[in-house]
KOLDRENZA-80300 format. One record per residue (C-alpha): x, y, z. Coordinates in steps of 0.05 Angstrom, whole numbers, padded with zeros to 5 digits, always signed. Layout:
residues N
XYZ
...
***
This chain:
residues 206
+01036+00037-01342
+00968+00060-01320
+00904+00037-01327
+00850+00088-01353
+00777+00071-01352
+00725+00094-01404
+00668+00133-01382
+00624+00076-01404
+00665+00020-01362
+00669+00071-01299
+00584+00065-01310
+00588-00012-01308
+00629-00017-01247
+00590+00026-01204
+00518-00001-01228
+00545-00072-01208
+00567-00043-01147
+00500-00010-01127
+00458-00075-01160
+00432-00110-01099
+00438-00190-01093
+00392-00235-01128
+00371-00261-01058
+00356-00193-01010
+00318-00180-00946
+00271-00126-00952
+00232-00127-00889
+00216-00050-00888
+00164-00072-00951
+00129-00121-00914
+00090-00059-00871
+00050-00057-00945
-00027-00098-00926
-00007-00149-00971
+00064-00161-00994
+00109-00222-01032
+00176-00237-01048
+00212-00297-01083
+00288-00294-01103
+00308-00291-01177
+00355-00351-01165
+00300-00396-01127
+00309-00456-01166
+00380-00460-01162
+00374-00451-01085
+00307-00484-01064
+00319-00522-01000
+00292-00593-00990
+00291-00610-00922
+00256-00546-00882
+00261-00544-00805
+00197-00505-00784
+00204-00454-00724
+00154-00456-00676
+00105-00402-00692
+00117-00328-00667
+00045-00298-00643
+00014-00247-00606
-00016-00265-00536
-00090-00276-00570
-00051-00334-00599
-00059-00393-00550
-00006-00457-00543
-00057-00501-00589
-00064-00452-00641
+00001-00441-00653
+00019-00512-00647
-00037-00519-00707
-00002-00462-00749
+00061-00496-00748
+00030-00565-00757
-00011-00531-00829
+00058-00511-00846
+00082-00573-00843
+00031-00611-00872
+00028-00563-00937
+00109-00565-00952
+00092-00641-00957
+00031-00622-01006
+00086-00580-01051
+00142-00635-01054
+00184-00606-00984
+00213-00645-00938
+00204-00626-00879
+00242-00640-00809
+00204-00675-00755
+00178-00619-00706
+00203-00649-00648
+00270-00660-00676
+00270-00590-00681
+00242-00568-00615
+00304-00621-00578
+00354-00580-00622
+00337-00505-00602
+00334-00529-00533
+00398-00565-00527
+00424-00495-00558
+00402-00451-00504
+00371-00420-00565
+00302-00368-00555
+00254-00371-00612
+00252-00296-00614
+00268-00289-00702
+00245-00213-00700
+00278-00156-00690
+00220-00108-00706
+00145-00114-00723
+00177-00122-00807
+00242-00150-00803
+00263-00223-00791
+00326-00236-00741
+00355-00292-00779
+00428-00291-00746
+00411-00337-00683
+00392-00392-00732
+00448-00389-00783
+00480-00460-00795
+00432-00492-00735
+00399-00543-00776
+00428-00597-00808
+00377-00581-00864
+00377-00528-00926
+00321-00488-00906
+00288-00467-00844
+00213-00438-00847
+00202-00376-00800
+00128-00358-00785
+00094-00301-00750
+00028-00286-00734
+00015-00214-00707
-00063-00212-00706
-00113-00262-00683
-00181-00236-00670
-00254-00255-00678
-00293-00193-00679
-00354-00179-00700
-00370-00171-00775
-00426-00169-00818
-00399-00213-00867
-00419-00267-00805
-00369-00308-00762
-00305-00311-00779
-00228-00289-00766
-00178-00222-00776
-00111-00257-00782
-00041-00221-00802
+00020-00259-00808
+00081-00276-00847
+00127-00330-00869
+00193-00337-00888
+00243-00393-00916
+00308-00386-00919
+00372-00420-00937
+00393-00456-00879
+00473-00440-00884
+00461-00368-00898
+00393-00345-00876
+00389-00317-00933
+00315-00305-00944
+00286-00346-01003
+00219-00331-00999
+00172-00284-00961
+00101-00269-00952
+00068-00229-00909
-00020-00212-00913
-00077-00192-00879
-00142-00230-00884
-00213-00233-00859
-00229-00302-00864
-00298-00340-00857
-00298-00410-00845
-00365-00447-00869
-00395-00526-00863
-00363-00547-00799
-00391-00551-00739
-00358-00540-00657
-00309-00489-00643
-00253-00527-00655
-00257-00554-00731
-00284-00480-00734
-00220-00448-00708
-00174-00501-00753
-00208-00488-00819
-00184-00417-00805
-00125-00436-00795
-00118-00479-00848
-00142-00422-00902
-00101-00374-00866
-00035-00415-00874
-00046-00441-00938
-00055-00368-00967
+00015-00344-00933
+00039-00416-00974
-00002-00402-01034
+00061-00375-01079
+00115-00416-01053
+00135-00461-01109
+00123-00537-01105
+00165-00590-01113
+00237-00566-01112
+00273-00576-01183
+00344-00586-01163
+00365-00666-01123
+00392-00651-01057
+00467-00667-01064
+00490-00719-01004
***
């Protein structure tokens, strides 16, 4: 006996077919000045414990200042209820892999495949930071910084959240170069943070 499908039940099939996942990477959008993503299913997947890459840059980006990206990262998944792993826990790890802290293929799209299953935590936290520059500009002293970040699930690298922008930023009431280069930092970082949502809702399950 065969089966025959309406029209209307053929129409269902193939739009759940061609219906992307709730949790998708969509690097090619992140070329836009300014662009954010959060998965539809983020509170039922929210990690807890977040390993933290060490910080992708370009060559403007010295040792310290990465170190301090990664560091702001750190501290501000505390400030939203995170947990995250000990840096140098992390740093032992991909160096008793063998493994290169290269996570991108292109200029938009995160390589998330040498990382999968790694970390013995649910999330890992990838960041980027593709300009760096202190040029002059009449709004006064002050920073052009680009960069991204991305968490993901730590099992499946599946990304969970994503945010990639472009800002001038201007430091003000510090004083020596190198509160003044942290503040922008700081700013910078927190912005790329700024829609992540705090405190995970779900109990990590031992």
């Amino acid at each position: 006996m065969k089966t025959v499908l309406s029209i209307g039940a053929a129409l269902m099939v193939l739009m759940a077919l061609a219906t992307p996942p709730a949790c998708q990477q969509t690097g090619d959008r992140l070329n836009t000045a300014d662009y954010m993503e959060l998965c539809q299913d983020f509170d039922l997947l929210a990690p807890v414990d977040v390993a933290i890459l060490p910080v992708e840059a370009v060559e403007t980006v010295d040792g310290p200042a990465r170190k301090e990206f990664r560091l702001i990262c750190y501290q501000s998944l505390i400030r939203k209820g995170y947990a995250p792993v000990a840096l140098d826990y992390v740093d032992d790890l991909l160096n008793d892999q063998g493994r290169t802290n290269t996570h991108l293929s292109t200029r938009s799209t995160w390589n998330t495949a040498p990382f999968k299953g790694l970390f013995f935590s649910d999330g890992v936290l990838m960041i980027s930071i593709e300009c760096f520059r202190e040029p002059a500009m009449p709004e006064g002293p002050g920073f052009e910084i680009w960069g991204k970040v991305a968490l993901c699930d730590a099992s499946t690298m599946t990304i969970l959240y994503q945010h990639y922008t472009r800002r001038k930023v201007f430091p003000s009431d510090v004083q020596g170069r190198e509160r003044f280069v942290s503040k922008a930092i700081a700013s910078f970082t927190d912005e790329l943070l700024s829609a992540l949502p705090n405190k995970p809702r779900r109990a990590r399950v031992e």
